[in-house]
C-alpha positions as CSV (number, residue, x, y, z in Angstrom):
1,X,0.0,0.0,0.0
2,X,1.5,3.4,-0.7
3,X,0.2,6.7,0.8
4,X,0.2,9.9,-0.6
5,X,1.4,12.8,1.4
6,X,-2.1,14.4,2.0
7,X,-3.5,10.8,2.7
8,X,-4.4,9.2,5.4
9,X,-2.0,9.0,8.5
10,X,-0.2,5.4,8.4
11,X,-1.3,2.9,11.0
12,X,1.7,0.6,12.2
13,X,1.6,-2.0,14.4
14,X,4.4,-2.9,16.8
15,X,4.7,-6.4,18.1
16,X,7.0,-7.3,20.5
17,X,7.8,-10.5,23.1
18,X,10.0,-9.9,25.2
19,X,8.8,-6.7,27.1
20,X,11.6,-5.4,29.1
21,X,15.6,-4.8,28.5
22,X,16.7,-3.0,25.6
23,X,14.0,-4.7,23.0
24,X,11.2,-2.6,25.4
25,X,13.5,1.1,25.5
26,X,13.6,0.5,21.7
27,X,10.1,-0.3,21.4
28,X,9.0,2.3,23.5
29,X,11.5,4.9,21.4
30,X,9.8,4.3,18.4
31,X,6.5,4.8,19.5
32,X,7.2,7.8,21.2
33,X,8.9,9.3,18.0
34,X,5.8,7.6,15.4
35,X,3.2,9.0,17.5
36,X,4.8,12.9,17.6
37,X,5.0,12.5,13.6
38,X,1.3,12.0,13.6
39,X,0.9,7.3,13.0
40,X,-1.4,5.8,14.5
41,X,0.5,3.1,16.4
42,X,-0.9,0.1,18.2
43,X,1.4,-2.5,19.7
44,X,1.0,-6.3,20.6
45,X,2.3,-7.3,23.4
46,X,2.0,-9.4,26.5
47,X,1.4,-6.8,28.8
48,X,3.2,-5.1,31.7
49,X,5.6,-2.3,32.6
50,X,6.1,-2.0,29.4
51,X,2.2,-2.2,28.0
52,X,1.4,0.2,31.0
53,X,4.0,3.0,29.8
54,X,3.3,3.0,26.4
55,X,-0.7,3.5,27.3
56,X,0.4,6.5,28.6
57,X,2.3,7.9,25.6
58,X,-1.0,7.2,24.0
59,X,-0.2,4.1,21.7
60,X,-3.0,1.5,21.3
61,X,-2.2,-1.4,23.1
62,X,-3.6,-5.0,22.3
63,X,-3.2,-7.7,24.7
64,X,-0.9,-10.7,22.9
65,X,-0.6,-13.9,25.6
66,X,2.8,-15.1,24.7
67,X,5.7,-17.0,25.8
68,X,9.3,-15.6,25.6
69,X,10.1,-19.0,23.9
70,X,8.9,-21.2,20.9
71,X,6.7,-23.9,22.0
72,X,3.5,-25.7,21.9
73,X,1.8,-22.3,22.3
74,X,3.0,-21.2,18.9
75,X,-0.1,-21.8,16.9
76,X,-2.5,-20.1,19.2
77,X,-0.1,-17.6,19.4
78,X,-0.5,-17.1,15.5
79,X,-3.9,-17.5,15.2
80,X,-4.3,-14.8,18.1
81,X,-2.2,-12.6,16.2
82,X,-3.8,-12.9,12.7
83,X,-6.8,-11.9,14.4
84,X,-5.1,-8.9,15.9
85,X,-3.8,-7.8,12.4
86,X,-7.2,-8.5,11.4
87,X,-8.8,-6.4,14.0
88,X,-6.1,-2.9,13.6
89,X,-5.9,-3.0,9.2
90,X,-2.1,-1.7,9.6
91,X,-0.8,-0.3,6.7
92,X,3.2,-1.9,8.0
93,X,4.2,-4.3,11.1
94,X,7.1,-4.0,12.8
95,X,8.0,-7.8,14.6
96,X,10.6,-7.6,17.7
97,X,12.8,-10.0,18.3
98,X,12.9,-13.3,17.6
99,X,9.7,-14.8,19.1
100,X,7.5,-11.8,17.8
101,X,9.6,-12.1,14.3
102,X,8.6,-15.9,14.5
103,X,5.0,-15.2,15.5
104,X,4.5,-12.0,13.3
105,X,5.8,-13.6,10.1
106,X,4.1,-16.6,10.4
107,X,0.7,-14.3,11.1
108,X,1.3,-11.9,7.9
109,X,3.1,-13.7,5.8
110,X,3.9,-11.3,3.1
111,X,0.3,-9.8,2.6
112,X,1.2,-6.4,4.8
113,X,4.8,-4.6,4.2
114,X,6.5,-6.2,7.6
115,X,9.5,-5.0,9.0
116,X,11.8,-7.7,11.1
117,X,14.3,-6.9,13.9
118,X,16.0,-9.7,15.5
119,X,17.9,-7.6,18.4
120,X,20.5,-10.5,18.4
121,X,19.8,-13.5,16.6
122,X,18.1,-16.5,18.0
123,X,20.5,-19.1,16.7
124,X,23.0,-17.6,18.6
125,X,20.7,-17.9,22.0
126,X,21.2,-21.7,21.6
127,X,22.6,-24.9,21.1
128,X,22.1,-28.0,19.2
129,X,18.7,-29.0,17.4
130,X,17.3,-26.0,18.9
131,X,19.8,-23.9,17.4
132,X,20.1,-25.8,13.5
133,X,15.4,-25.4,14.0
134,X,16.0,-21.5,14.6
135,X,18.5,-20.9,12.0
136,X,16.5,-23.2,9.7
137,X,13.6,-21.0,10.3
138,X,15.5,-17.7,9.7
139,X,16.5,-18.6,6.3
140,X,13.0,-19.4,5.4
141,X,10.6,-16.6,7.0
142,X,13.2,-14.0,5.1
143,X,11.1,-14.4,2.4
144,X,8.4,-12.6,4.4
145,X,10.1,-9.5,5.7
146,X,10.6,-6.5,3.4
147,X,13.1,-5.7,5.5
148,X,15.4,-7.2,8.0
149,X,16.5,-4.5,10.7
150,X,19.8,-5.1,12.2
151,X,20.9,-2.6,14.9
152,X,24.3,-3.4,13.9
153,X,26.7,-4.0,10.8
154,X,28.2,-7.1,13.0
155,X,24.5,-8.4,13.4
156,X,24.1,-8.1,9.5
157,X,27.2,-9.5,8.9
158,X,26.4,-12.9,11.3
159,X,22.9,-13.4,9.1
160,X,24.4,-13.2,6.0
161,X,27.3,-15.7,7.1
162,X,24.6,-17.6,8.4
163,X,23.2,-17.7,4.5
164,X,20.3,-15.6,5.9
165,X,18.7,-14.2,2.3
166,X,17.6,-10.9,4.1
167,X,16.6,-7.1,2.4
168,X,18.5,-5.5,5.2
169,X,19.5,-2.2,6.3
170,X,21.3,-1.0,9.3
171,X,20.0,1.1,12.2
172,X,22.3,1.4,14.9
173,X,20.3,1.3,18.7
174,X,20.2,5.2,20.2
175,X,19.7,6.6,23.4
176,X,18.2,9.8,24.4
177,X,21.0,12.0,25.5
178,X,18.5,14.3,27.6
179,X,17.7,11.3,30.0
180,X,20.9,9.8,29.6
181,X,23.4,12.2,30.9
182,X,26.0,12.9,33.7
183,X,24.9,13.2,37.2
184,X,24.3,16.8,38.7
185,X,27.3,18.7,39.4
186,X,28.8,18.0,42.7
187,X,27.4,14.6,42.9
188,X,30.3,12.5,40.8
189,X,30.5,8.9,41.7
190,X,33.5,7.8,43.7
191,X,33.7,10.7,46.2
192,X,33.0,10.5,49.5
193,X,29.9,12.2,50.1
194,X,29.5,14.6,53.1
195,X,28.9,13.5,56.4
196,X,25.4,11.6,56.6
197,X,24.8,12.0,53.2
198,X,24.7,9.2,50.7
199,X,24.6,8.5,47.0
200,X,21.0,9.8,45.8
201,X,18.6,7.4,43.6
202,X,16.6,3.9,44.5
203,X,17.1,3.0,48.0
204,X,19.0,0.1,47.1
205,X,21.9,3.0,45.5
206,X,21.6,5.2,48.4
207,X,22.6,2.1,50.9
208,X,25.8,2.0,49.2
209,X,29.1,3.8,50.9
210,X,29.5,6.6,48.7
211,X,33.0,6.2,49.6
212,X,33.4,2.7,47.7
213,X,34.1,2.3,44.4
214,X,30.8,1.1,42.6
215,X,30.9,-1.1,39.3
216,X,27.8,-1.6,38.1
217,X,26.3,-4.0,35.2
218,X,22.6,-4.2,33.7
219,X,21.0,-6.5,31.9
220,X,19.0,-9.4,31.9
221,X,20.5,-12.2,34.4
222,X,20.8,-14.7,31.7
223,X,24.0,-16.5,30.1
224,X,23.9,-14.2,27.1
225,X,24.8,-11.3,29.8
226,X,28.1,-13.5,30.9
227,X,27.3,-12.4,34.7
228,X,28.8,-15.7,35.7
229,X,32.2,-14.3,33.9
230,X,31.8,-11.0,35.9
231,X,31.5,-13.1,39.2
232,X,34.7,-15.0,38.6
233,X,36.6,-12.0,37.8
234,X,35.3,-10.0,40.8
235,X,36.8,-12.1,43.3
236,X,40.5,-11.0,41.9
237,X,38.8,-7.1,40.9
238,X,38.2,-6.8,45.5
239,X,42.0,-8.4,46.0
240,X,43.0,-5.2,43.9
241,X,40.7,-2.4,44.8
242,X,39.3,-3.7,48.4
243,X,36.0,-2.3,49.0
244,X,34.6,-2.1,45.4
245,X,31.0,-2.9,45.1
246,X,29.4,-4.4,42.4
247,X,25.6,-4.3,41.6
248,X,23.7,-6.6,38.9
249,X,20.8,-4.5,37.6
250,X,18.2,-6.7,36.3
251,X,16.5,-9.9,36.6
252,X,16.4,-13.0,34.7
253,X,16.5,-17.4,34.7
254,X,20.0,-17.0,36.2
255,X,19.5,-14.8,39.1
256,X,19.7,-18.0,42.1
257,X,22.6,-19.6,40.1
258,X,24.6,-15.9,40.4
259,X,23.5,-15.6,43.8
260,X,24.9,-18.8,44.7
261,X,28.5,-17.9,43.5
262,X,28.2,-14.6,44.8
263,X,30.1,-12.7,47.7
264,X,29.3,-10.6,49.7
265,X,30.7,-7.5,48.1
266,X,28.1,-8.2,45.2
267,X,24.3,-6.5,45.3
268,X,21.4,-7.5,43.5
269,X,19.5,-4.5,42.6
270,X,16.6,-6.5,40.4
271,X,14.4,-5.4,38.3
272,X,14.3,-1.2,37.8
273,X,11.7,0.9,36.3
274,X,15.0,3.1,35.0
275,X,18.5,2.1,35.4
276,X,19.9,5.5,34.4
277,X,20.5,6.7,38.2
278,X,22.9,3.6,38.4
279,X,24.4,4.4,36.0
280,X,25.0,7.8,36.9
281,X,26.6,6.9,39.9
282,X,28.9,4.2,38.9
283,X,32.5,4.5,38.8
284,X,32.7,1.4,36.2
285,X,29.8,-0.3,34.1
286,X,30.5,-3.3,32.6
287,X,28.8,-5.6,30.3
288,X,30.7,-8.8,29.5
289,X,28.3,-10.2,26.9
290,X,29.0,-13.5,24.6
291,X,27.2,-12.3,22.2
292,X,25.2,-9.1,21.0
293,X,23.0,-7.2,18.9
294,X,24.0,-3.7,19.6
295,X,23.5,-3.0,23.9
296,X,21.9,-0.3,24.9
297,X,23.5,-0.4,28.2
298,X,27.4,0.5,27.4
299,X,25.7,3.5,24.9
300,X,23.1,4.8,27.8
301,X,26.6,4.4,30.4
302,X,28.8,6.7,28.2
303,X,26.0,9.1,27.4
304,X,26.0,9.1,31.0
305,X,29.5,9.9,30.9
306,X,30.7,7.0,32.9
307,X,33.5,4.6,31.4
308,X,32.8,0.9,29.8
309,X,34.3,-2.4,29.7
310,X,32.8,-4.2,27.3
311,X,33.6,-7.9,25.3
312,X,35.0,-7.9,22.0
313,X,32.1,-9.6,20.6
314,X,30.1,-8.6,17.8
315,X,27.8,-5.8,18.4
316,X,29.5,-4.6,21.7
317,X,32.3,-4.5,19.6
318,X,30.6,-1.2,17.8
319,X,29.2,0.1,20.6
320,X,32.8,1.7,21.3
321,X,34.6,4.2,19.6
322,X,37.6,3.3,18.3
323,X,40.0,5.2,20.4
324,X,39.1,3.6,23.9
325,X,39.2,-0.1,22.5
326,X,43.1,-0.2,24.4
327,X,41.3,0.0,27.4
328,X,37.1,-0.9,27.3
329,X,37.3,-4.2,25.3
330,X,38.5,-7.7,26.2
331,X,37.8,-11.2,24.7
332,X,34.9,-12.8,26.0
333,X,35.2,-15.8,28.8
334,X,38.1,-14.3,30.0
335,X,37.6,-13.4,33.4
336,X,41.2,-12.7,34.4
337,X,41.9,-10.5,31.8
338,X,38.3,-8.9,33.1
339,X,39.3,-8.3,36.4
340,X,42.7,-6.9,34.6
341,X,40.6,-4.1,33.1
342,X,38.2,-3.4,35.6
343,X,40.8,-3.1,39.2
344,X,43.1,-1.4,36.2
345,X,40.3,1.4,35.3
346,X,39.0,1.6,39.2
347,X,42.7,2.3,40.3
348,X,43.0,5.6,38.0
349,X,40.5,7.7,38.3
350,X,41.7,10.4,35.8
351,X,41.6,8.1,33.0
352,X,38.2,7.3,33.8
353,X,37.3,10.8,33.5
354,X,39.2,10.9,30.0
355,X,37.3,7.6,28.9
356,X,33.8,9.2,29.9
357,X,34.3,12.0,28.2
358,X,35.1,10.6,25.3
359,X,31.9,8.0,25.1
360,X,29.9,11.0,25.8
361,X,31.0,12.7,22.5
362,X,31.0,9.5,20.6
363,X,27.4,8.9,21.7
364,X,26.3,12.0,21.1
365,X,27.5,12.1,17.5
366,X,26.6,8.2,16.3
367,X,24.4,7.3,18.7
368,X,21.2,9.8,19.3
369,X,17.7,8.3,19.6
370,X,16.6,11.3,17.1
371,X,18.9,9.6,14.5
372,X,18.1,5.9,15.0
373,X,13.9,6.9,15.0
374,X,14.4,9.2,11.7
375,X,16.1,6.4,10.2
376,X,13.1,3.5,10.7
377,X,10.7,6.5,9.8
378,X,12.8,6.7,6.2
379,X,12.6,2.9,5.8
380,X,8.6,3.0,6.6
381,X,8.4,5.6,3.9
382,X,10.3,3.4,1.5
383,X,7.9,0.6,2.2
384,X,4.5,2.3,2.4
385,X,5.0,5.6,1.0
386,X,5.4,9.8,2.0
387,X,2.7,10.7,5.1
388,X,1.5,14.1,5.7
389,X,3.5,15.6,8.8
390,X,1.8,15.7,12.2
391,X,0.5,19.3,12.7
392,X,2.4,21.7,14.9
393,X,0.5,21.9,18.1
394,X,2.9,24.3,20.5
395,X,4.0,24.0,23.9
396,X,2.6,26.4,26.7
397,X,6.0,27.7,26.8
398,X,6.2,28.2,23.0
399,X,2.3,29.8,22.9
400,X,3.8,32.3,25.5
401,X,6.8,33.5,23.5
402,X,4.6,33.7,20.3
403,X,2.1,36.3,22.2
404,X,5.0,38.0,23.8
């Protein structure tokens, strides 16, 4: 369907299982940005935090019962979905991840200009027949996306190696450098805070010594994450630096495994409605991934001004710029050359000054939400056609300058 500019507004449909880590931010980006330029967006999902927030952006949102994983749920899953398609008439769909790509696929299958981003592909989640059934099924429901959105050229690259016959273009994850940014002045992590004050944020933050040094790493508690790697390296990181901290932000299958292995020196901050605030007052956030789409975690720490380390896998790889590779990227299942780089970076505090900076300005420049949003609207148009803009409706502030 194309649309002509003075036509009706385009209605898109977002479907998306899982509903939380980076695949939700993204989610929730693009609907924030699609419904400002004037779509009518509805979004299938399970439900929520994330259901919840996007209701009050204004999206319609449509109730989709599904499993994070394939199973014998799949064809009501499908047939649910087909209704829902059904139901909204959208003029694209936009599938998220791998079960909602698998689902979403399956449900449209090639009738409606569909959109599929994998955020990490699921071959790469697992092993054996599970993972030859996933990849078999990537190289065959190609055929129905009109395009395949990878949020990096090192997730592209892994599809086409993986003889994945995709229409794909590149869009590189952003984050929104107005809610991502450093902590207040006078409130820099790593300094001892005046007498009974504490680090501000959660209560689970301000219970932590502001005097400590404080590495912090979010994401789902999973074995993609590599938290078990972090855990291993940590007990040489406290020989180095004693009294370092380290708090897993998130929640996931793994959490009583890591909590097992864990000392005492190690918090568990769960699930949080915003992790930005821990970032902000970490000294160190890591992310020692075995594999990766593009995180959004090392890009909202540096446009947070706070220093990475990050493993030289593809996907994290990019998330870095060049320049501060030396000292932010080590191989994967490595965890002594992990706790190298962490107690190294922890111990000088001037070149983790030097290293934030520097992800801040690389962030800024390759990584603004504003960029990656503009760029899925260009692909819609490409797909379905120009849209009339949304009409300028201004801000109190703005109808008070214009009447000035």
């Amino acid at each position: 369907m194309h649309l002509s500019a003075t036509g009706p507004r385009p209605r898109v449909l977002h479907v998306t299982q899982p509903v939380d880590g980076g695949v939700a931010r993204v989610v929730t980006d693009l609907v924030r940005a699609q419904l400002a330029a004037g779509l009518a967006v509805t979004v299938a999902c399970p439900g929520g935090a994330l259901a919840t927030g996007l209701r009050t952006l204004g999206a319609d949102v449509r109730h989709w019962h599904a499993t994070r994983s394939p199973g014998a749920s799949l064809v009501r899953e499908v047939r649910d979905l087909t209704g829902l398609v059904d139901e909204v008439r959208p003029d694209l769909v936009h599938a998220h991840s791998a079960k909602a790509g698998l689902a979403g696929r399956l449900a449209v299958r090639g009738r409606l200009p569909t959109v599929f981003q994998p955020h990490a592909w699921s071959f790469q989640a697992v092993d054996g027949l599970t993972a030859t059934l996933a990849l078999r099924w990537e190289r065959w429901g190609a055929r129905w996306a009109s395009r395949v959105v990878c949020v990096s050229e090192a997730e592209r690259a892994a599809g086409v190696r993986a003889g994945i016959d995709g229409r794909w273009r590149v869009i590189p994850n952003g984050v929104d450098p107005q809610r991502c940014r450093p902590a207040p002045a006078g409130t820099a992590p790593g300094r001892p805070a005046p007498a009974g004050t504490s680090r501000g944020g959660p209560p689970a933050l301000r219970a932590v010594d502001p005097a400590a040094p404080l590495v912090v790493c979010v994401g789902r508690l999973c074995r993609q994450k590599g938290q078990d790697v972090l855990l291993e390296a940590w007990h040489t990181v406290v020989r180095h630096v004693p009294g370092a901290r380290l708090a897993l932000v998130g929640d996931g299958p793994d959490r009583e495994l890591l909590r097992g292995r864990a000392p005492a020196s190690v918090m568990f901050a769960g699930d949080v409605a915003d992790a930005v605030p821990w970032l902000q007052a970490a000294d160190l956030v890591v992310l020692p991934s075995r594999w990766e789409g593009l995180a959004l975690a090392p890009l909202e720490a540096m446009a947070c001004g706070r220093p990475v380390v990050v493993t030289d896998v593809d996907g994290a790889r990019e998330s870095l710029p060049p320049a501060l590779a030396r000292h932010c990227l080590v191989p994967p299942e490595s965890p002594a050359l992990l706790a190298g780089a962490v107690a190294g970076l922890l111990l000088d505090p001037p070149l983790r000054e030097s290293l934030g900076h520097q992800g801040r300005r690389f962030v800024l420049s390759r990584h603004d939400v504003r960029q990656a949003t503009e760029a899925v609207a260009d692909l819609y148009r490409d797909l379905i056609g120009p849209w009339a803009p949304a009409p300028f409706t201004p801000t109190e502030q703005q109808r008070e300058s214009i009447h000035s």
